[in-house]
Structure formats: structure tokens, C-alpha cells
N, C-alpha and C positions, 0 to 999 in steps of 0.2 A: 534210479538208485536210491538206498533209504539211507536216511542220515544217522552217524552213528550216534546210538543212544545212550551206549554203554561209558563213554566220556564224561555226559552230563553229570552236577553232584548233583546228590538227594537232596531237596527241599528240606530243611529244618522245623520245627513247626513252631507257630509265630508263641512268642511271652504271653500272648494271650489266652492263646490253645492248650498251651503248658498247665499256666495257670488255673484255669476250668477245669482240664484232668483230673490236676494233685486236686482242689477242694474238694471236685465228685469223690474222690478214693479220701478222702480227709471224712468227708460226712459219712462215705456209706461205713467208713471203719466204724466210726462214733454210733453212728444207729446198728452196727454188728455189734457191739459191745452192750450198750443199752440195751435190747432185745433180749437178746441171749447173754445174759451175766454169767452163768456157769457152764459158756462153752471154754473147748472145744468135748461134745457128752462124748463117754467112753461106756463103749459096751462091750458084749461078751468078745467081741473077734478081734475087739484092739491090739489083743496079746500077738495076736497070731500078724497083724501089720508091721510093727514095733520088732517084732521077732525077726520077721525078716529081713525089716530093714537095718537090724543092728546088722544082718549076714553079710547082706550088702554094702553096708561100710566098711565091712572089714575084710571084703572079699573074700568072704570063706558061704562055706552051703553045709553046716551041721543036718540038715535035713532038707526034703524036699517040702516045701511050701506048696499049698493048695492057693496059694494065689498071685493075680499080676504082679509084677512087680512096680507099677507104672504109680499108684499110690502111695510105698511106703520109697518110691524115691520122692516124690513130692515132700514125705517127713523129713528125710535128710536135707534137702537143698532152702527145706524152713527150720531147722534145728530142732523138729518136733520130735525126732526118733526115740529120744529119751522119756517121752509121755508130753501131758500136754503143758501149753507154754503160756497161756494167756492170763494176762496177770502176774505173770512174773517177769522177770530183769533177766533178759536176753543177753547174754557174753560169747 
């Protein structure tokens, strides 16, 4: 008979592990920014991401989109749907 696994808790991961995480996502943000200073670049088909994704907040569909929808939810759930954010004071 197998023993039940489903009882077990999930392992935590140690202060240490944690810690190593956040500075890797601490540096790599710092060297994203330093890099690329005038990101996030906007091109010609931004309008058409931003568009939709306003659709999508607001659950409504003014028109039919020629694209995923799978990116301009990524702007909503980063507050980017309104254009870009970097460099600015995020509320």
C-alpha cells in the first residue's frame, strides 16, 4: 500500500533560497533598466494590444481583434494597459 502523500505540507524554501531569488530579480531588474533606459519601445501594433486590452478590462469587444489575447492580459495584471509604465510612480 502507498502512503498517503496528499497530507504531507509543502516544504517552505529555506531564508536563504528566498533571499538569492529576490537579489537574482533585484540585479536582473537593475541591469533591465540600465540596458534598456527607454524601455518598455512602443511600435506601430501597440495601439492594437492596449486596445484590446482596455476591451478586456472592461468586458466589452467594440471590435474584433486580430490578436491573442494572452499579452494584453499580461498588461492588465502589470497596470501597463494604459501605455508604458517604466519610470513612472505606479498607483
Amino acid at each position: 500500500m502507498k502512503p498517503d502523500v496528499s497530507s504531507r505540507p509543502v516544504p517552505l524554501p529555506s531564508a536563504r533560497a528566498a533571499g538569492s531569488v529576490l537579489a537574482f530579480l533585484v540585479l536582473a531588474f537593475g541591469l533591465y533598466v540600465r540596458v534598456w533606459p527607454d524601455a518598455p519601445y512602443v511600435s506601430d501594433d501597440t495601439p492594437s494590444y492596449t486596445s484590446l486590452a482596455a476591451d478586456l478590462k472592461h468586458f466589452t469587444l467594440r471590435e474584433l481583434h486580430g490578436r491573442t489575447p494572452v499579452f494584453p492580459l499580461f498588461l492588465i495584471m502589470t497596470g501597463a494597459d494604459g501605455g508604458p509604465i517604466v519610470g513612472s510612480s505606479v498607483k
